[in-house]
C-alpha positions as CSV (number, residue, x, y, z in Angstrom):
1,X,30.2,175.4,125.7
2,X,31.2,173.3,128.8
3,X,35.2,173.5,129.2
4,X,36.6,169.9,129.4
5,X,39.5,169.6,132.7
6,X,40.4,166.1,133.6
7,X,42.2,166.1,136.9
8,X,44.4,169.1,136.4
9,X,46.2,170.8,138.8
10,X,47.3,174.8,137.8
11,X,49.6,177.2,139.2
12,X,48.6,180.9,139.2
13,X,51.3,183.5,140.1
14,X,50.4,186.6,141.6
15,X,47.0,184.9,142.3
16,X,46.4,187.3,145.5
17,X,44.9,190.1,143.9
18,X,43.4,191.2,140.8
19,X,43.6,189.1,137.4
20,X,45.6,186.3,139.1
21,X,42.9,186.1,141.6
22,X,39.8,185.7,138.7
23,X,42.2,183.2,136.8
24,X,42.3,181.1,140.4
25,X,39.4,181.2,140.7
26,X,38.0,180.1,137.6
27,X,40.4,177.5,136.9
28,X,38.9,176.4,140.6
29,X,35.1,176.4,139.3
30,X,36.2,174.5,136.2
31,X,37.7,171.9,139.1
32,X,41.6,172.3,138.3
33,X,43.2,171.7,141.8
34,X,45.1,175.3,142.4
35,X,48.4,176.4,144.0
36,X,47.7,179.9,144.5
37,X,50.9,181.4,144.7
38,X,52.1,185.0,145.6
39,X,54.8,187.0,147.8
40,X,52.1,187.8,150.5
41,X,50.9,184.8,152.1
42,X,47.9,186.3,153.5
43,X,46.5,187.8,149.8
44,X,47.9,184.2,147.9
45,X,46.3,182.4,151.5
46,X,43.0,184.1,151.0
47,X,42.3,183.0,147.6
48,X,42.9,179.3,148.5
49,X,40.9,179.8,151.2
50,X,38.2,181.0,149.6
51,X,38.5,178.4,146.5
52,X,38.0,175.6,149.4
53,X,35.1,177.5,150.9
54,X,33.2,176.9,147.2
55,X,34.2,173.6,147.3
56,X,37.4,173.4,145.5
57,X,41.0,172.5,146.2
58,X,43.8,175.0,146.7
59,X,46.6,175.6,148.8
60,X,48.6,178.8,149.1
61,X,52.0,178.9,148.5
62,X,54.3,182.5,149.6
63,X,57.4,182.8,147.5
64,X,59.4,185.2,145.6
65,X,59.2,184.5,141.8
66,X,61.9,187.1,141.2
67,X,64.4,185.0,143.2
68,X,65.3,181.7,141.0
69,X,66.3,179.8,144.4
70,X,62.8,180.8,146.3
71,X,60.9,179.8,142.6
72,X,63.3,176.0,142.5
73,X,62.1,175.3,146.3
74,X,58.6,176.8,146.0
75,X,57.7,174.8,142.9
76,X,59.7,171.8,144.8
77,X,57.0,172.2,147.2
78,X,54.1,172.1,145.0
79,X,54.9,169.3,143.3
80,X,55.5,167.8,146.5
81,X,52.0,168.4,147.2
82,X,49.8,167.9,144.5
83,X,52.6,165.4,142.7
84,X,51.9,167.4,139.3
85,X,51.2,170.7,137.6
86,X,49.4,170.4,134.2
87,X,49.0,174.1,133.5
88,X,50.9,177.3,134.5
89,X,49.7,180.6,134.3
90,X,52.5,183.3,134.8
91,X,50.5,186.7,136.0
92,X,52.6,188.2,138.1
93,X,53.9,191.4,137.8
94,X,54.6,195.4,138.8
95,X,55.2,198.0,137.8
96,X,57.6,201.6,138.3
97,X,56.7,203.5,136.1
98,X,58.9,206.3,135.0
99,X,60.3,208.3,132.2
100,X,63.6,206.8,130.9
101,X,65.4,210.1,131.8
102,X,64.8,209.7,135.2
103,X,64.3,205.5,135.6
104,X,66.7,204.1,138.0
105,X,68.4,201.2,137.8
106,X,66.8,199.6,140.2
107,X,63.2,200.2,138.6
108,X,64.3,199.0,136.3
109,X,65.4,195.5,137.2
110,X,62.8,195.3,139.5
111,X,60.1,195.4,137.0
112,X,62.3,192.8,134.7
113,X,63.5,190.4,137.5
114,X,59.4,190.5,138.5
115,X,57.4,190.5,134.8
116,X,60.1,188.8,132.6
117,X,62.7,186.6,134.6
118,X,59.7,184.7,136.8
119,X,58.6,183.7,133.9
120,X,61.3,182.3,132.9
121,X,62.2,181.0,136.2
122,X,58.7,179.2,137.0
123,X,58.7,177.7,133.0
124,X,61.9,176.0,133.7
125,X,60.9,174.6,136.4
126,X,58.1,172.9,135.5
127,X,59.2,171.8,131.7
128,X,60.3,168.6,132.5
129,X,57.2,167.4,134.1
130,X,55.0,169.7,131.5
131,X,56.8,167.3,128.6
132,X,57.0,164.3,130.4
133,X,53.1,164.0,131.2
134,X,52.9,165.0,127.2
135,X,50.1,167.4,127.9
136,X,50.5,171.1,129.6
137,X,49.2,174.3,129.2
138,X,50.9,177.8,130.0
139,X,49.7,180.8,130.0
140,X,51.6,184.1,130.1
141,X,50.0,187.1,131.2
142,X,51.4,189.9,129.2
143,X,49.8,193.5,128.0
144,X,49.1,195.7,125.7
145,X,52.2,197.8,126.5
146,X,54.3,194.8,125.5
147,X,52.4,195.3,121.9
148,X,52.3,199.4,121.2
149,X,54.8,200.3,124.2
150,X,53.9,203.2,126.6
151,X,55.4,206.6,127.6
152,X,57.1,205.9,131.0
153,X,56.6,202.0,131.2
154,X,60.0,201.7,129.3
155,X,60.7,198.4,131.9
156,X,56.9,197.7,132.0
157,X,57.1,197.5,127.8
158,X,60.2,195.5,127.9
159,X,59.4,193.1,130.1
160,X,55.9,192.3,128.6
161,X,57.2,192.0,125.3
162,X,60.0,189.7,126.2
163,X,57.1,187.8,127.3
164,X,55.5,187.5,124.1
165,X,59.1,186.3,122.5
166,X,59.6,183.3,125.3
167,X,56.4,182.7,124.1
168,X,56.6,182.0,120.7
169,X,60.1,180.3,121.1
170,X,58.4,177.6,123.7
171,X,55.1,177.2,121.4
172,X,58.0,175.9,119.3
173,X,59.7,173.6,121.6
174,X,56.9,171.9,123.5
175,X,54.7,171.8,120.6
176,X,55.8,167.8,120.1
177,X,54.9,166.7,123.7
178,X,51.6,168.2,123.1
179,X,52.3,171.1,125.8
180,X,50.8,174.5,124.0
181,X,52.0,177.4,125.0
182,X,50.3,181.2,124.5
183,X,49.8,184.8,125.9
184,X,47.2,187.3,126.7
185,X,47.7,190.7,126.2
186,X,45.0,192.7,128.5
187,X,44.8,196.2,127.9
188,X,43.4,198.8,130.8
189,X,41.8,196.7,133.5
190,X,39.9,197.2,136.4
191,X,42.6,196.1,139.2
192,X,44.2,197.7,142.2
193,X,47.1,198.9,139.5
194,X,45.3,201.3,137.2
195,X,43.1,202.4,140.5
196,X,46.3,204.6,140.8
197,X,45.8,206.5,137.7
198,X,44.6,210.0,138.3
199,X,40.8,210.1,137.3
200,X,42.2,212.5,134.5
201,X,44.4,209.5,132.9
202,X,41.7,207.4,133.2
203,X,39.0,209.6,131.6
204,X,41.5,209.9,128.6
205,X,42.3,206.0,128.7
206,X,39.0,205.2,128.3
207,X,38.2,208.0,125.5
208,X,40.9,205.5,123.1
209,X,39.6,202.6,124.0
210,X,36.8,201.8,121.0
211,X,34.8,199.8,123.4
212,X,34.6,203.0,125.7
213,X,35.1,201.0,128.9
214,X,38.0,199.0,131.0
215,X,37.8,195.1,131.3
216,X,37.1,193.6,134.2
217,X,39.6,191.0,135.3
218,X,37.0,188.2,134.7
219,X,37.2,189.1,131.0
220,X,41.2,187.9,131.2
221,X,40.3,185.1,133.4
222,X,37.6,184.1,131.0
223,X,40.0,183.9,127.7
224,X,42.4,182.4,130.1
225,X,40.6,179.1,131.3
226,X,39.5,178.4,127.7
227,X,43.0,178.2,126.2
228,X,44.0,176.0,129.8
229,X,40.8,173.5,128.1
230,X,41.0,170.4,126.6
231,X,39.1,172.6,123.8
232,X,42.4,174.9,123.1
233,X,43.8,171.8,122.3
234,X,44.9,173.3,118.8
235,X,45.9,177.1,119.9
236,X,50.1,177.6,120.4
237,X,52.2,180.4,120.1
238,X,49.1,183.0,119.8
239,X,48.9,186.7,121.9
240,X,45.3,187.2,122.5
241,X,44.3,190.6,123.2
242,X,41.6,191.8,125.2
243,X,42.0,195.3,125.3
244,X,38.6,197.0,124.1
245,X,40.3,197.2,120.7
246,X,42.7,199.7,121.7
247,X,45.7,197.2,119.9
248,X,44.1,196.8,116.9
């Protein structure tokens, strides 16, 4: 099935690296004009440059979405440039992992301020042009962890499912200016984040997944660009997980 995208312009967070970087990409080759946005200009800068090199449009932008001044002048900007965004997809994120016995403070407001309050942060932004043009998509990149939890991701957890909750709440409110809103829960990726696992943890991670493999981040990308379609036109307030069947 051909996706339908008719002049749309999408914001990716944390499009540098990883599944932010297949989303990008995608929406790109589905012709969605992209603002590829991420702290590091030089990963977020790379993307856009290589969307333009395949013969699409992007520009990078470099802000902090964890700081609600940097995200109201960053989004200023984009908006500035391309005069519109039709479709946000909030991926970015981090994690400190730690046992709540020994979490700090600061690991764990890191992880919230990063994976939950951006989120927030980039949504508000854009939801008076979202309802105004009376179409929109967004996107929220949460995780299986936000679903079952996980032994030492008590931030990680948190903040994923306080994803899925602003979720639901928005479906509600947008739902009338035709602006759908809906979340994808990945479980165990292929990314530079679970590289770090110990091949132990990850011989064990892929023994409970029913599928017997990790996703690639193409398979998020992939759900992704469909529910940004024309096509998805009847999908709000939905978690999708694609996880192998490890949630089910």
């Amino acid at each position: 099935m051909k996706l339908t995208f008719t002049d749309r312009v999408a914001l990716v967070s944390g499009a540098g690296r990883g599944i932010g970087r297949a989303i990008a990409l995608k929406l790109a080759a589905e012709g969605c004009k992209i603002a590829s946005v991420s702290r590091s200009i030089d990963s977020c800068g790379k993307v856009a440059e290589e969307i333009r090199a395949a013969g699409g449009q992007a520009e990078a932008f470099s802000f902090d979405v964890s700081n609600p001044e940097a995200v109201k002048a960053g989004v200023a900007d984009i908006l500035t440039k391309f005069g519109k965004v039709d479709i946000l997809v909030n991926n970015a994120g981090i994690t400190r992992d730690n046992l709540m016995l020994r979490m700090g403070l600061d690991e764990w407001k890191d992880v919230i301020d990063t994976n939950l309050n951006s989120c927030f942060y980039l949504t508000k932004e854009l939801t008076r042009t979202l309802l105004s043009n009376r179409w929109g998509r967004v996107v929220n990149i949460t995780s299986v962890s936000g679903i079952l939890g996980n032994a030492g991701q008590a931030n990680y957890a948190s903040a994923k499912a306080g994803m899925i909750g602003l979720t639901k709440t928005l479906a509600r409110e947008f739902a009338s200016r035709g602006v759908t809103v809906n979340a994808v829960a990945p479980g165990f990726i292929e990314t530079d984040m679970t590289a770090k696992l110990s091949p132990a943890i990850l011989e064990q991670v892929v023994k409970n997944i029913p599928l017997k493999r990790m996703g690639k981040p193409d398979d998020i990308a992939d759900i992704c660009t469909y529910l940004c379609s024309e096509e998805a036109s009847y999908i709000t307030g939905q978690v999708l997980s694609v996880d192998g069947g490890l949630a089910m």
